[in-house]
Structures are given as structure tokens and as C-alpha cells.
C-alpha positions as CSV (number, residue, x, y, z in Angstrom):
1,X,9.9,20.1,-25.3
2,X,10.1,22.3,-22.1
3,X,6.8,22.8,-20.4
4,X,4.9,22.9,-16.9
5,X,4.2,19.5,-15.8
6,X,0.4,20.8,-15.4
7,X,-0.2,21.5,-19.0
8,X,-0.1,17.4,-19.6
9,X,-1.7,15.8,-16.0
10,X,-5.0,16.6,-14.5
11,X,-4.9,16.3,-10.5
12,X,-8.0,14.5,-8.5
13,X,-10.4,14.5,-10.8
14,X,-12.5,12.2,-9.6
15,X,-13.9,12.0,-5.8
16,X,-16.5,9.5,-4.6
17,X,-20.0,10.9,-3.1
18,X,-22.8,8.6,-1.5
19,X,-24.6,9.2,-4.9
20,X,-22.2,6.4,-6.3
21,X,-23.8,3.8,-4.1
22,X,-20.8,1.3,-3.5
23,X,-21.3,-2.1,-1.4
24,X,-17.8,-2.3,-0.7
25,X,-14.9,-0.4,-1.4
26,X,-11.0,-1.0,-1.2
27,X,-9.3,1.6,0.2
28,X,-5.4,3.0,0.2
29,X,-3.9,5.1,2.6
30,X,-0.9,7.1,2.3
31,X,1.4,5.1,4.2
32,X,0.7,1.4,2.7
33,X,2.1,2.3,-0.3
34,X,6.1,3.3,-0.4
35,X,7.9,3.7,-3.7
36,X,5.1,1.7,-5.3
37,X,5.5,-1.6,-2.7
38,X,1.7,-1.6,-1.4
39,X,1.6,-3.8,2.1
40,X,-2.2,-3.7,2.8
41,X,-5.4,-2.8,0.9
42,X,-8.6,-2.3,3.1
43,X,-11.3,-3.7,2.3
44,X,-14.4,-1.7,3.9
45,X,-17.9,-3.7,3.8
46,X,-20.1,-0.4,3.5
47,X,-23.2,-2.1,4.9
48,X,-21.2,-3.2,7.9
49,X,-18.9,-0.4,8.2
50,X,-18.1,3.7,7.9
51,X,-16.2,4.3,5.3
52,X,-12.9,7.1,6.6
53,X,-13.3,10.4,6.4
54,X,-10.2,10.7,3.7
55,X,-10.8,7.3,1.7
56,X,-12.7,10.0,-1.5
57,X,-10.3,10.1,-4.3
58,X,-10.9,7.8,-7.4
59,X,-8.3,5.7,-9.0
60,X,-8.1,3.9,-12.4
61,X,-5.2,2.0,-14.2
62,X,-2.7,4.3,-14.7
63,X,-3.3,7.4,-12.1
64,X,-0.2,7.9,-10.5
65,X,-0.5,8.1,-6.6
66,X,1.9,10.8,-4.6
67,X,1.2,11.1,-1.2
68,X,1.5,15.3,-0.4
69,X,2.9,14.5,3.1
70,X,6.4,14.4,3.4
71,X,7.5,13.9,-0.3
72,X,11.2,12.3,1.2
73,X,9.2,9.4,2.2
74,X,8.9,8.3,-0.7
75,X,4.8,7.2,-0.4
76,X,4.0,7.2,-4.2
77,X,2.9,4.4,-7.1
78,X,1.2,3.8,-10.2
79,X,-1.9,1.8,-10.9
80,X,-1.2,-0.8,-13.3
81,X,-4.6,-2.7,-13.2
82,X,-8.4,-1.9,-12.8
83,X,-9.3,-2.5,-9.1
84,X,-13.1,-2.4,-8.6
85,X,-14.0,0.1,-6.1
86,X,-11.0,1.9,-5.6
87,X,-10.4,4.5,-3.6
88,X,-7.3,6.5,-2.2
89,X,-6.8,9.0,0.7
90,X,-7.0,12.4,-0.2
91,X,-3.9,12.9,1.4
92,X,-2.8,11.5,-1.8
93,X,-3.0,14.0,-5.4
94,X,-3.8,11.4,-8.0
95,X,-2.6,12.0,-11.4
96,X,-3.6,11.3,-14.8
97,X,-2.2,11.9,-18.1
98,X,-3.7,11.7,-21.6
99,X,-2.1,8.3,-23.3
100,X,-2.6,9.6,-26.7
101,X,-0.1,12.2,-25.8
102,X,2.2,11.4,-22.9
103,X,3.3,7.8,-21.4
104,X,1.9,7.5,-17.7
105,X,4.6,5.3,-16.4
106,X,7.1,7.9,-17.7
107,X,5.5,11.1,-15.9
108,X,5.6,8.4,-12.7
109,X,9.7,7.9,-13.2
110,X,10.1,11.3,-13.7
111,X,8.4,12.5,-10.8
112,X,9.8,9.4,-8.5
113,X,13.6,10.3,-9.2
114,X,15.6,11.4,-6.1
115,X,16.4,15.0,-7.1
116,X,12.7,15.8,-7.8
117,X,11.6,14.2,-4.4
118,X,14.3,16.3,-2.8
119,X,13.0,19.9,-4.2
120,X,9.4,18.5,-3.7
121,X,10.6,17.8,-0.2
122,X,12.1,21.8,-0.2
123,X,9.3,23.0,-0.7
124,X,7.2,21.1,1.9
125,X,9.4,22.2,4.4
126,X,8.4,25.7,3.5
127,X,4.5,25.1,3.9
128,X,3.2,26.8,7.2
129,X,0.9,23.3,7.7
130,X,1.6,21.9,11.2
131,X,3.9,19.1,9.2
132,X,5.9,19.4,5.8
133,X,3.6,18.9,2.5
134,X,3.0,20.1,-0.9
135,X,-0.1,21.1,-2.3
136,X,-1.4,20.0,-6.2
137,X,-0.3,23.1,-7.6
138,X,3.6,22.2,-6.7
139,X,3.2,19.3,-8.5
140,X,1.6,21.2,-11.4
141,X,4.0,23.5,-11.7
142,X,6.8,21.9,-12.0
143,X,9.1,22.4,-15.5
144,X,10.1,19.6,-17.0
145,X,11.7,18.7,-20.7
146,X,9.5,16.0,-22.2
147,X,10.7,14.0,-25.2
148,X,8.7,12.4,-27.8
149,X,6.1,10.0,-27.0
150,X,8.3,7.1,-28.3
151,X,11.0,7.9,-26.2
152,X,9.4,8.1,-23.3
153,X,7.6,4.5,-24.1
154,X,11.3,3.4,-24.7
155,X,12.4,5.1,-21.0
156,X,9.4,3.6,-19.4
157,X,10.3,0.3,-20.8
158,X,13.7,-0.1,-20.2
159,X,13.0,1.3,-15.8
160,X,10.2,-1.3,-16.2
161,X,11.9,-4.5,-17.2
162,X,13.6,-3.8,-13.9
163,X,10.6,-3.0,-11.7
164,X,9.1,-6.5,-13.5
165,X,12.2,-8.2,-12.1
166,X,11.6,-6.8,-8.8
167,X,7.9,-7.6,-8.7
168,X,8.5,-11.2,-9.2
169,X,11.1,-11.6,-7.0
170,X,8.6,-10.5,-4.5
171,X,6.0,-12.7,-5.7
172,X,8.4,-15.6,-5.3
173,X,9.2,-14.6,-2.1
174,X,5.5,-14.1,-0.9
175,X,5.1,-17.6,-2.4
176,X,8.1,-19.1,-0.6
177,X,7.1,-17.8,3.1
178,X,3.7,-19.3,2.6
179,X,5.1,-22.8,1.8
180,X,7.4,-22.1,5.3
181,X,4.8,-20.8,7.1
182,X,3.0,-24.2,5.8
183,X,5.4,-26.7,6.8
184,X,6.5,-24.9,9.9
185,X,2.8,-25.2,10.8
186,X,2.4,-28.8,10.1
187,X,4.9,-30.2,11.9
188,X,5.4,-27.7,14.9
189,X,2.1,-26.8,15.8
190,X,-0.6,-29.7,14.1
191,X,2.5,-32.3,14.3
192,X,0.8,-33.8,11.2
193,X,4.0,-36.0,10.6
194,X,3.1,-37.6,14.4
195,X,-0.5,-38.2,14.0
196,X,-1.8,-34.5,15.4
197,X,0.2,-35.5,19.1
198,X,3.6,-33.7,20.6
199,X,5.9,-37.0,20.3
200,X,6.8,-37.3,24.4
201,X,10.5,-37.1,23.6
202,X,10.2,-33.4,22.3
203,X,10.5,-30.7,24.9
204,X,8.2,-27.6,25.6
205,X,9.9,-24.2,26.1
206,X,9.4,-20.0,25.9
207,X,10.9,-18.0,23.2
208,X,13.8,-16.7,25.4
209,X,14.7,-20.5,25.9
210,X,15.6,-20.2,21.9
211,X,17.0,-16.9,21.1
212,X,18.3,-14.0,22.7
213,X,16.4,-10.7,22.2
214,X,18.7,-7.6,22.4
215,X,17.2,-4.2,22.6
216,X,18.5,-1.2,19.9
217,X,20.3,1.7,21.3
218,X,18.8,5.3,21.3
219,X,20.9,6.3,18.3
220,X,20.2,10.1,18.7
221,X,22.9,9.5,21.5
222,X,25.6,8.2,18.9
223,X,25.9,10.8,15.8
224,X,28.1,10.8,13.6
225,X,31.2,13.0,14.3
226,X,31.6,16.3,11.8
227,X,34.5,14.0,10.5
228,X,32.6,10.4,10.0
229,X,30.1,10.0,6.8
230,X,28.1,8.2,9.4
231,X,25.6,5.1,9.1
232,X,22.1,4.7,8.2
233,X,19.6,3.9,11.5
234,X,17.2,1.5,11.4
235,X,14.0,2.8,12.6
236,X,10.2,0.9,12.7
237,X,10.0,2.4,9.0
238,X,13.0,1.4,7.8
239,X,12.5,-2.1,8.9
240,X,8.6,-2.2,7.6
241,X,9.6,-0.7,4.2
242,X,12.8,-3.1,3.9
243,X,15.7,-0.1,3.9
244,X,17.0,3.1,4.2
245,X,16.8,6.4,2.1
246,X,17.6,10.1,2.2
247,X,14.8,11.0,4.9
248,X,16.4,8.0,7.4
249,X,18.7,9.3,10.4
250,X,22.9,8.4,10.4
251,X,24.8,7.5,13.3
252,X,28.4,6.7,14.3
253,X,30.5,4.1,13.0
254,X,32.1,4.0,15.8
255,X,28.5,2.6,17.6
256,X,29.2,-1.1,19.3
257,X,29.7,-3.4,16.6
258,X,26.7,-5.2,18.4
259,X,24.4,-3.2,17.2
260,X,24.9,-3.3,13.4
261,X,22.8,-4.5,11.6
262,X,23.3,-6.8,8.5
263,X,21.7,-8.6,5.5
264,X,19.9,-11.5,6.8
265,X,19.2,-10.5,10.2
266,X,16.2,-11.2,12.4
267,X,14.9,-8.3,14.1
268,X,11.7,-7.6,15.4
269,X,9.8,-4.2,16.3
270,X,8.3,-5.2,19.5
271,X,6.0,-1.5,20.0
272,X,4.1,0.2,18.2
273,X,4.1,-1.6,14.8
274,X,5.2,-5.0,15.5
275,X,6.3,-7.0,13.1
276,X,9.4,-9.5,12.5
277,X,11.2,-9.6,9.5
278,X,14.9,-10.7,7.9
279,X,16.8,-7.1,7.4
280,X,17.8,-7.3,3.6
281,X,19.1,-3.4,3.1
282,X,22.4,-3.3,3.5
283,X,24.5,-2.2,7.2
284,X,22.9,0.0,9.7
285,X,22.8,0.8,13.2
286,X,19.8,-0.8,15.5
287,X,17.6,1.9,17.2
288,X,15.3,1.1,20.4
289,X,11.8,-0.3,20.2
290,X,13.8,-3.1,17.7
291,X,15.2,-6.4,18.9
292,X,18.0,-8.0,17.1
293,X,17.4,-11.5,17.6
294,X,19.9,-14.1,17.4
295,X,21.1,-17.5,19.1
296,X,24.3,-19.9,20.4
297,X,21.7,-23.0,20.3
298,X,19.5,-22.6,17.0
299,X,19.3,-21.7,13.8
300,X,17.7,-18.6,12.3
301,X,14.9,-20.3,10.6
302,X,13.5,-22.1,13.8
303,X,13.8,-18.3,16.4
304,X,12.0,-16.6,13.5
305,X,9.6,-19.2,12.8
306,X,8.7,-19.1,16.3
307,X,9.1,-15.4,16.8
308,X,7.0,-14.9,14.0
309,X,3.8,-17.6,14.8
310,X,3.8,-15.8,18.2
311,X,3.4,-12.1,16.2
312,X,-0.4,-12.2,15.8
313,X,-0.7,-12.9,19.6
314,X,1.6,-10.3,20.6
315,X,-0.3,-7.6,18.6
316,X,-4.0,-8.5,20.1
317,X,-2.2,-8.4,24.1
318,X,-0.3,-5.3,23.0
319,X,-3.9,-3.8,21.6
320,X,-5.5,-4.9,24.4
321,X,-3.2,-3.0,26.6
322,X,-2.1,0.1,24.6
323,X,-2.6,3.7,25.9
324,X,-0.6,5.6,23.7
325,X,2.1,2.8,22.0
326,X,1.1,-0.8,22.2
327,X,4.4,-3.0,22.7
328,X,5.0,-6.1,24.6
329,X,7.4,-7.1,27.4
330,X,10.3,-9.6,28.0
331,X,7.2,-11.3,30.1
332,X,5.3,-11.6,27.1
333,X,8.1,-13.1,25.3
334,X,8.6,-15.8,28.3
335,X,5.1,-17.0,28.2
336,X,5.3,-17.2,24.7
337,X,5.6,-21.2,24.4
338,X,7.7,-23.4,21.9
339,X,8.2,-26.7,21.5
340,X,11.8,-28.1,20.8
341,X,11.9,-31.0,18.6
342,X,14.6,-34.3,18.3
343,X,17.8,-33.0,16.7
344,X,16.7,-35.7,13.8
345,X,13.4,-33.8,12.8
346,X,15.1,-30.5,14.0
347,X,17.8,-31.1,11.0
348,X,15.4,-32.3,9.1
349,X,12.9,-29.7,8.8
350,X,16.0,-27.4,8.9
351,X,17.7,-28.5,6.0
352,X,14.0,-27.3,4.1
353,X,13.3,-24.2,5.7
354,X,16.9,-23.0,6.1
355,X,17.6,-23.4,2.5
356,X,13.6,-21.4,1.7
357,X,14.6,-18.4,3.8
358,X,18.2,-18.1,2.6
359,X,16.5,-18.0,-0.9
360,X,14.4,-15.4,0.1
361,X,16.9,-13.5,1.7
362,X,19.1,-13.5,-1.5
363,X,16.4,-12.7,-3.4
364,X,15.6,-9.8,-1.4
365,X,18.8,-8.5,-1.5
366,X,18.6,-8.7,-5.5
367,X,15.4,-6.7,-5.1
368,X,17.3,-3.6,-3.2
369,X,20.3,-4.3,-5.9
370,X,17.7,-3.9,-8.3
371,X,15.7,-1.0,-6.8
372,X,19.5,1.0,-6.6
373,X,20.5,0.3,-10.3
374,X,16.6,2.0,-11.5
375,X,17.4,4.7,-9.5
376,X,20.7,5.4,-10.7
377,X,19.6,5.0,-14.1
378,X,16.9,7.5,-13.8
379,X,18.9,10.7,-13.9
380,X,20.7,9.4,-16.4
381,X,17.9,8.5,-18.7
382,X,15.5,11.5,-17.8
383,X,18.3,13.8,-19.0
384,X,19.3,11.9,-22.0
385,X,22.6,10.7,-21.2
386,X,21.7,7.3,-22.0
387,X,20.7,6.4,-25.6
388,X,17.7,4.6,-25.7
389,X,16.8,4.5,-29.6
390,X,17.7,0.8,-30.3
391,X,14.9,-0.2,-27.6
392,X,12.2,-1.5,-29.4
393,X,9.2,-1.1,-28.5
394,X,6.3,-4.2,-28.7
């Protein structure tokens, strides 16, 4: 059946007022949530503090969230449990469906595919707003052919079972760094093993004692050629949402072979948002305001360990400093201490950690694997291509 995606959603029908007279509320802005990964919920004590200006819409379990800025950054989800107090920005529309008629998760693949973001994206380059977005009504009038219920339970199902996969890979993962973080702690920083003392024959040193940390290049200096297909850039969002898509910038193949980037390695945004993190997504070129960090001396669990205990310290000077862009220095990253253990407990401890993060690393590159065989199964699904009628449906 062929109809306007409006005639089956409703659009932000619920806002929150003081009338509803919340203690607290969790809140979700636009940009912690891309393609339904959410990295931080707020949560806003409302006798302590005011809740934002946007932070209005009402969720429940099944709204589907689509952020109206910028459609080709892909900032949308789905709800798939009751969250007490929820609310989202209004810089979100938030739509819901009637389950005795259409399947929610359905309307949310539908709308998520890539040639839907891309005219979605079309058309909020064509706004006259002071940046590209699309207003509720683009949503609702968009045409789309929408099969039986059962088929679209069926379609849902089968993009699921992979988004399930992907969701516990990232749940093992989450699980795995805490357990590094853990023993990382207890014998580099408590030194548990040693009775809560430094042993005297382990050494004290800085971060750049460990690893080297390279700069990126300015990669709008290094485009591809009218002949080259070019490479993706890593930017501050391509490392914070874990890889690269349509909206992310190419450059030349012919860049330094230094500055590629590939699956497993460190790098760490060192201003504005700093964070450090294993790149999982595949070969790209390294842009400025990222270090790639690497070593002769060490392995990559011990300079990322370390990198990554001093992060929390880094953002609260780079806070405290920040007029425009907090970052931090090569200073900063030479006061930043470390101790260097025996080559006994450095093997050791290595021979546990190394083999937790090369887990996690495979395990997130199975998740962008994953991620690219859903999204080439969309189309092919969404237009019927695919047979789905011997998927049976609980």
C-alpha cells in the first residue's frame, strides 16, 4: 500500500510543562544518540538543578527519535524500554505509530536507510535556517509503500536479530574494559598485588616517556585528485561515533602513509572533546586536533591504559583553561606521570589485558561488519527484493 508516511505516525505529541511536577528527569540531546548508539543520558536533579531550555519532548517505548538537524548525521533511534522521566530535545521530532496497525521498528528501518537520509538531507539543505534541517512536516510527507503488518514484523525481525548481535557485542565490550580498567587500576595505581606500595625496583615516568604522540594533518590541504576515489578523514566525530559515513570528508591516497589510520589504533582527540579510544572503522586519514599514538618500547594496552587513566585529568585542566576550545598541551602530557613496572609483572599483566583489548577490538570490528551488512540489507528488503515469508514470527 502506497501512502504518506503522516497518515500512520503522529509527531511530538507529547511535551512536558511544570504542571507534570517531576523530581528528576533523564534527559537526551541530539547529539548523544547516532544511529541508535546512545553515549550519555543526563540525569537532571530538578530540586538542584534547571532543567534546559529544549529538554520538552516526551518519549515512551517505541517513539522513534530523529534529530531535524542535519539528517546525514545520522542522530536517530528507537526506544525499546520504558525510561522513567524521559525526556528528549526538541531538536528531536519524536514519532509514534499505532501498533495495532503498523510495526514501529519497521517505520524506524525505513526511515534510517541511506537513500532516505540522503533526500531528508536534500531537503535540509534547502531550508533558509542558519544550518541545514527539516521540519515535521518533511517527515510527514514523505511516500512510502507499506506492506502488511506481518511483513513488516518479519522485516523488523530479521534487521533486528542483527542490531541484537550488535548490542551485545557492545555490552561485552563495555563489560570487558571495566574488568581492564579494574586490573589496570589494581596493580598500577593501588599496587594491590605489592601491599598498596610502588615496589622500589619499578620506575616513575611521563606519558611521552611511553608513547609517542603524533599530531593529524589538516586534511583540507590533501584532497583527493578529480582522478582518486579518495579516503575517508577521521574527524573528533568520526572517532567519538566509532566510523565514517556519507556526511565524513575524503582525502588523498596519496597522504603520508603515516597518517592512515587503521583497525586497532590508539588515537586520542586531545581538544575540544577529548577522549581516547581503539579506531575499529576501517582505513582513514588522521586530521589535526587527533594524536595517533603509538610506541618502539610498549605495547598498546599499557600507552592506552595510561593515556586513558590520565583523560579525566586532562578534561578538568583543559575546562579550567578553555576560552573557546579546551585542549591540552605536549606540557600536559609530560607532567602526566606513569609508573614503569619489572618486565616480569609488565608481561604479566600484559599477557591479560593484551589479550581483553584485542577481544574488544575484534569484536568491534564485528560490530561495524555487522552495522554494514543491516545497511545493505535494508534496500533490499524495504523494496521487496528479499523474500521474507519463511521468517516466522514468535
Amino acid at each position: 500500500m502506497k501512502c504518506k508516511l503522516g497518515n500512520i505516525i503522529k509527531i511530538n505529541q507529547y511535551t512536558y510543562t511544570s504542571h507534570d511536577q517531576w523530581k528528576y528527569v533523564n534527559y537526551l540531546d541530539t547529539g548523544n544518540i547516532t544511529k541508535n548508539v546512545i553515549d550519555t543520558v543526563q540525569y537532571i536533579n530538578l530540586s538542584k538543578e534547571v532543567l534546559p531550555s529544549r529538554a520538552r519532548r516526551k518519549v515512551k517505548k517505541n517513539s522513534i527519535l530523529y534529530s531535524m538537524v542535519r539528517p546525514n548525521q545520522s542522530h536517530y533511534g528507537i526506544v525499546k524500554d520504558n525510561i522513567d522521566n524521559f525526556l528528549v530535545s526538541t531538536g528531536f521530532a519524536v514519532i509514534d505509530v499505532d501498533t495495532n496497525k503498523t510495526c514501529p521498528a519497521f517505520i524506524y528501518y525505513m526511515l534510517t536507510q541511506q537513500k532516505m537520509t540522503e533526500h531528508l538531507q536534500a531537503i535540509a539543505e534547502q531550508s533558509v535556517s542558519a544550518y541545514p534541517s527539516i521540519k515535521p512536516s518533511d517527515i510527514e510527507n514523505l511516500d512510502i509503500i507499506l506492506p502488511g503488518l506481518l511483513q513488516q514484523q518479519k522485516i523488523a525481525k530479521l534487521l533486528g536479530a542483527l542490531d541484537d548481535k550488535i548490542e551485545l557485542n557492545r555490552q561485552i565490550n563495555t563489560n570487558l574494559e571495566q574488568q581492564a580498567q579494574a586490573i589496570f587500576k589494581s596493580w598500577f595505581i593501588d599496587f594491590e598485588p605489592f601491599g598498596g606500595t610502588m615496589p622500589d625496583d619499578w620506575q616513575k615516568a611521563c606519558l611521552l616517556d611511553i608513547a609517542d604522540y603524533t599530531n593529524g594533518l589538516a586534511m583540507q590541504k590533501y584532497r583527493p585528485t578529480s582522478h582518486e576515489q579518495g579516503i575517508f578523514v577521521m574527524k573528533i566525530k568520526e572517532l567519538r561515533q566509532g566510523f565514517c559515513d556519507s556526511s565524513s570528508e575524503l582525502c588523498s591516497n596519496t597522504v603520508n602513509p603515516f597518517y592512515l589510520i587503521h583497525n586497532g589504533d590508539v588515537i586520542f582527540s586531545w581538544s575540544g572533546s577529548l577522549l581516547v579510544d581503539f579506531w575499529c572503522g576501517g582505513l582513514c586519514g588522521l586530521n589535526q586536533h587527533l594524536f595517533k599514538v603509538t610506541s618502539n618500547k610498549y605495547a598498546k594496552w599499557f600507552y592506552y591504559c595510561w593515556t586513558k587513566f590520565h583523560l579525566h585529568h586532562f578534561i578538568t585542566e583543559a575546562a579550567d583553561k578553555a576560552t573557546t576550545m579546551g585542549h591540552i598541551k605536549r606540557e600536559n602530557l609530560a607532567k602526566a606521570e606513569v609508573v614503569i613496572p619489572t618486565k616480569q609483572v609488565y608481561l604479566t599483566v600484559g599477557d591479560l589485558l593484551g589479550q581483553i583489548y584485542n577481544l574488544m577490538i575484534a569484536n568491534r570490528i564485528e560490530i561495524n561488519t555487522l552495522s554494514a551488512l543491516r545497511d545493505a540489507l535494508l534496500p533490499k528488503l524495504m523494496s521487496g527484493e528479499i523474500d521474507v515469508s519463511k521468517i516466522e514470527i514468535d
